[in-house]
KEKE-3310 file (N, C-alpha, C; in steps of 0.2 Angstrom, whole numbers, plus 5000, padded with zeros to 4 digits):
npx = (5201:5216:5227:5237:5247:5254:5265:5267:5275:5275:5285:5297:5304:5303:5312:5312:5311:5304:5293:5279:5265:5265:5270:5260:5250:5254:5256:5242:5236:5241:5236:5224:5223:5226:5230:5245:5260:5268:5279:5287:5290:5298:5298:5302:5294:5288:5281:5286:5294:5287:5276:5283:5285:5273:5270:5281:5274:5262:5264:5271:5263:5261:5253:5237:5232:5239:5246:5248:5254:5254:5257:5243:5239:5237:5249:5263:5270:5266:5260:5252:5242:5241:5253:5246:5235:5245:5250:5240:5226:5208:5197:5191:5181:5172:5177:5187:5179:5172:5182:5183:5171:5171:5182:5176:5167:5176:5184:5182:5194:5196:5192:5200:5207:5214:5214:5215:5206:5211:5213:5226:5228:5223:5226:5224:5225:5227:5226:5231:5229:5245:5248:5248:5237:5227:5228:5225:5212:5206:5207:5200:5189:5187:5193:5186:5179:5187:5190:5178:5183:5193:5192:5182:5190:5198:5190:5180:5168:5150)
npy = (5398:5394:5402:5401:5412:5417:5430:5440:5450:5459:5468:5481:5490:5490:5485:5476:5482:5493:5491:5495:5493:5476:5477:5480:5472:5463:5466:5467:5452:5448:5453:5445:5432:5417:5419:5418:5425:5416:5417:5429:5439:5447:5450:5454:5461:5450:5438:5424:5423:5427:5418:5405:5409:5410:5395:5389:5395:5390:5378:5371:5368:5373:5383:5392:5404:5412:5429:5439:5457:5471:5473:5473:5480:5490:5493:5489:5481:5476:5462:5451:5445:5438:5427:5422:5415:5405:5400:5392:5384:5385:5395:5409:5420:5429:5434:5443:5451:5456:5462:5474:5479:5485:5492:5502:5510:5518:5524:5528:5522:5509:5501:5498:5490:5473:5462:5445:5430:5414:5395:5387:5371:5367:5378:5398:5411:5427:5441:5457:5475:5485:5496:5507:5510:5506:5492:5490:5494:5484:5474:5475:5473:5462:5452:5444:5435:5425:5415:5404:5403:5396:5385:5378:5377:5368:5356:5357:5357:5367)
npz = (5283:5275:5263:5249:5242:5227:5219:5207:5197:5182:5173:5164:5170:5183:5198:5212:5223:5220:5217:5220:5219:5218:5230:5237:5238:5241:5257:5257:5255:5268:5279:5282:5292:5289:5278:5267:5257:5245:5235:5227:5216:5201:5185:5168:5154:5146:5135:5136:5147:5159:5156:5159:5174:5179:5179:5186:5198:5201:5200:5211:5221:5232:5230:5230:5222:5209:5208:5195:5192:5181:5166:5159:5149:5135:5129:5119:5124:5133:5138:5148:5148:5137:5141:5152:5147:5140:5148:5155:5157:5157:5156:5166:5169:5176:5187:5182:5173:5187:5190:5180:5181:5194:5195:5184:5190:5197:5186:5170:5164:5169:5158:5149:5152:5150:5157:5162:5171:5174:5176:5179:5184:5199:5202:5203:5191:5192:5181:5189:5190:5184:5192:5209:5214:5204:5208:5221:5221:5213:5221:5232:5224:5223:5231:5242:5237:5235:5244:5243:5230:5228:5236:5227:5216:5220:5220:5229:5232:5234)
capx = (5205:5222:5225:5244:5246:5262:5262:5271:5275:5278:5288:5303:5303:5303:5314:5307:5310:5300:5286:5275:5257:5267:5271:5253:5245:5257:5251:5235:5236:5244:5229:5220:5230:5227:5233:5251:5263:5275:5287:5283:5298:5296:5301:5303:5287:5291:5278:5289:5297:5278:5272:5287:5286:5266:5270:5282:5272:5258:5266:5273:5259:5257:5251:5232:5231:5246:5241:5253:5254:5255:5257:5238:5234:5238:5256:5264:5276:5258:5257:5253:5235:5244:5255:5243:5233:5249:5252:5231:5220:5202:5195:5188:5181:5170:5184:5191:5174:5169:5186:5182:5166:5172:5185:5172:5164:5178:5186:5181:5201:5196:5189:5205:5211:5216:5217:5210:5209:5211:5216:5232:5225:5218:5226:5217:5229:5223:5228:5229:5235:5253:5246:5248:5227:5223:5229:5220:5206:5205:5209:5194:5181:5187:5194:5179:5176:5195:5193:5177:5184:5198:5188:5179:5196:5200:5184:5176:5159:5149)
capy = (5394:5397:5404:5403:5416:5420:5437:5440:5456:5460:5476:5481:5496:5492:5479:5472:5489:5498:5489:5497:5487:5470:5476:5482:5468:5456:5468:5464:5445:5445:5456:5439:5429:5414:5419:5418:5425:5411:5417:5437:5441:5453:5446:5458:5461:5446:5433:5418:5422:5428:5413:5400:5412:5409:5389:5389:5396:5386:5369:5371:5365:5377:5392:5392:5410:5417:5435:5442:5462:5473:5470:5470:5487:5492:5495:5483:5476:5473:5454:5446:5442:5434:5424:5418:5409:5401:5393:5390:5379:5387:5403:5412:5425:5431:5435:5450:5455:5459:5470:5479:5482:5489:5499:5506:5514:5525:5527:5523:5519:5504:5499:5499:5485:5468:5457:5437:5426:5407:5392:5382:5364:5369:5387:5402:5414:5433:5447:5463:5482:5487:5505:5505:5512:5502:5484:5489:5493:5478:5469:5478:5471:5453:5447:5442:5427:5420:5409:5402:5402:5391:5378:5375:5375:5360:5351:5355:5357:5371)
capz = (5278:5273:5256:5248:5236:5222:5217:5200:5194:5176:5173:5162:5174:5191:5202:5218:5229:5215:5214:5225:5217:5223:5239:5244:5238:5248:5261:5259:5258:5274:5283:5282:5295:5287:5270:5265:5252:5248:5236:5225:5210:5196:5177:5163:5152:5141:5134:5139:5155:5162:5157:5166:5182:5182:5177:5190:5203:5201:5198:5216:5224:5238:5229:5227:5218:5207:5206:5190:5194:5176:5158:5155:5145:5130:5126:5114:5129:5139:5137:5154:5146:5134:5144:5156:5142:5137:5154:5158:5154:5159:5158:5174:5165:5179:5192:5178:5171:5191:5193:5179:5183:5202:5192:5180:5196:5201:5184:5164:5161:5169:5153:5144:5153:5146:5161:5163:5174:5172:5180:5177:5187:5201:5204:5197:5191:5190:5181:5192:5186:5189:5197:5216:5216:5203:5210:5229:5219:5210:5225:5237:5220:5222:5237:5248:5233:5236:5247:5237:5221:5230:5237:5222:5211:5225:5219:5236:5229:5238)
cpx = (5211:5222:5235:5243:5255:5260:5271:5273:5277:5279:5296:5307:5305:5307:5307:5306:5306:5292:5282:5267:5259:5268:5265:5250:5246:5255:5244:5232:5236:5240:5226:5225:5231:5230:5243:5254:5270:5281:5281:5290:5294:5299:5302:5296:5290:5287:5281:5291:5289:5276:5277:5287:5278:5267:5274:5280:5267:5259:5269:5269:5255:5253:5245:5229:5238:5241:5249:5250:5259:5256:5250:5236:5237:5242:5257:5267:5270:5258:5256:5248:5237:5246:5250:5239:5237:5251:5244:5228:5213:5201:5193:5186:5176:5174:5186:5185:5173:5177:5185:5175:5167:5175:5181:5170:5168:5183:5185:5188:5200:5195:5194:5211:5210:5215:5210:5211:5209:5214:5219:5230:5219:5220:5223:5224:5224:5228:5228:5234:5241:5255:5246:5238:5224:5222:5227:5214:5202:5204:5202:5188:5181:5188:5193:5175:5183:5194:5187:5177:5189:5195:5184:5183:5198:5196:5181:5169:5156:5146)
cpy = (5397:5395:5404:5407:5416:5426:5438:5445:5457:5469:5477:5485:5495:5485:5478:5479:5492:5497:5490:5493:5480:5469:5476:5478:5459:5459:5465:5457:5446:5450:5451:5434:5424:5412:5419:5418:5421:5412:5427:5437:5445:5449:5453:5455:5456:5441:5427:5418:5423:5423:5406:5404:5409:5399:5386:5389:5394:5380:5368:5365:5367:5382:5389:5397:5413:5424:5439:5452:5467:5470:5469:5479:5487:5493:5490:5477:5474:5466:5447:5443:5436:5425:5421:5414:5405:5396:5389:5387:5381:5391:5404:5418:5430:5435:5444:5454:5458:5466:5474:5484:5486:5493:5503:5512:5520:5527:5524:5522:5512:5499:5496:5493:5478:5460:5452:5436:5418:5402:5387:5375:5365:5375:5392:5409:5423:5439:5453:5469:5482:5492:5503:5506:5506:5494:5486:5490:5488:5472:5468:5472:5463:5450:5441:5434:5424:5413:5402:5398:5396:5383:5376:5373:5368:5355:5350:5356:5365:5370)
cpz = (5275:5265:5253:5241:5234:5219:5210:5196:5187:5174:5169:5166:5181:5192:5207:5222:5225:5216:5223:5226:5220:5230:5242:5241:5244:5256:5264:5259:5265:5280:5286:5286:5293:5282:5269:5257:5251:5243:5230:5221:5204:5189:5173:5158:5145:5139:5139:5145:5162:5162:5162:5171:5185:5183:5183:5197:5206:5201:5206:5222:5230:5236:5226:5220:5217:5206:5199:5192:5187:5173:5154:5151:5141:5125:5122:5117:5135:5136:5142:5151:5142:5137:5147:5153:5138:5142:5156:5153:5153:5160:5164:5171:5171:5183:5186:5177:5179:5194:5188:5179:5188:5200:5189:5184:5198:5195:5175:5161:5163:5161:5146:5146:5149:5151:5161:5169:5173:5177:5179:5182:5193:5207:5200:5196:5187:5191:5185:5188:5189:5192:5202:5214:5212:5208:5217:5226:5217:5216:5229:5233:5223:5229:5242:5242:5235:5236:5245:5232:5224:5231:5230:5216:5214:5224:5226:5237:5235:5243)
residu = (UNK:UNK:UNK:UNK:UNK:UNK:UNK:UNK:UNK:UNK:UNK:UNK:UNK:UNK:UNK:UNK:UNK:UNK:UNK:UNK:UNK:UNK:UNK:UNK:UNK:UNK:UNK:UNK:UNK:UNK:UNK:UNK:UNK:UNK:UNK:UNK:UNK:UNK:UNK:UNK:UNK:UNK:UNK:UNK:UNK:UNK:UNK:UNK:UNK:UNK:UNK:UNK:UNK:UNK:UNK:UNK:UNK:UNK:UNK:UNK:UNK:UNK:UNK:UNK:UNK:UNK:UNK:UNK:UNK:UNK:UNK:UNK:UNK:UNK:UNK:UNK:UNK:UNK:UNK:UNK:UNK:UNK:UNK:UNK:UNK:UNK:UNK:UNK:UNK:UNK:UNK:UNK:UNK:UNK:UNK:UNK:UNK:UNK:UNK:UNK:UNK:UNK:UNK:UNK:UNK:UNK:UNK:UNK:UNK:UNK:UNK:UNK:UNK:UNK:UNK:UNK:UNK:UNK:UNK:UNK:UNK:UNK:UNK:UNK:UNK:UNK:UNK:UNK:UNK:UNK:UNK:UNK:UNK:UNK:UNK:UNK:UNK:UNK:UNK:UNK:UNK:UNK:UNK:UNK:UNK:UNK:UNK:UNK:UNK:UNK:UNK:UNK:UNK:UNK:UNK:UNK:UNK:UNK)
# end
């Protein structure tokens, strides 16, 4: 089943060549030959532009899974959490509980994250860390539900 994914980085800190966490998870999309990453851009850690870049990239039509990549820990300029309950309609609270659970396992910082996930109509938009380890970590706990979570954001029953 092909999967479109947006990948969204938030970082005051890093362009596109920087962003090491967005590269390897577009990586890891495109492992899966079916999956496709259809557009990937970086924003500055800003409530509002976070939230039109998720609004944007789910309103598109193609993208089943935005993945936003940093801004969920602790700082003050941490606000993807944020954002993405200002573009989202519906919790997904499973989906984050299971990557902090997998992070737990290999380190208790996990615990310090912040990240949701929710679903703007019928894409599901999920926070990842903006650590390269973290975000393949996160990626390993979750993945293997994707395709799933999609079908059943598509109203295709199980």
């Amino acid at each position: 089943m092909g999967i479109g994914f947006a990948i969204i980085t938030c970082s005051d800190t890093r362009g596109i060549a920087e962003d090491t966490a967005g590269q390897a998870l577009e990586e890891l999309v495109t492992k899966h030959t079916d999956w496709v990453v259809k557009s990937h851009v970086v924003v500055k850690d800003d409530r509002v532009a976070i939230r039109e870049a998720i609004i944007a990239a789910a309103d598109t039509g193609e993208v089943d899974i935005v993945i936003t990549c940093g801004g969920t820990g602790l700082s003050p300029r941490d606000v993807t959490p944020e954002a993405t309950k200002d573009a989202c309609e519906r919790d997904v609270p499973g989906i984050a509980e299971a990557m902090r659970i997998h992070s737990l396992a290999i380190t208790g910082r996990a615990m310090l994250s912040r990240a949701v996930c929710m679903q703007r109509g019928k894409t599901l938009v999920i926070n990842f860390p903006g650590s390269l380890k973290a975000a393949q970590e996160n990626w390993e706990g979750t993945e293997e539900q994707f395709e799933h979570a999609v079908d059943m954001a598509a109203g295709k029953g199980h």
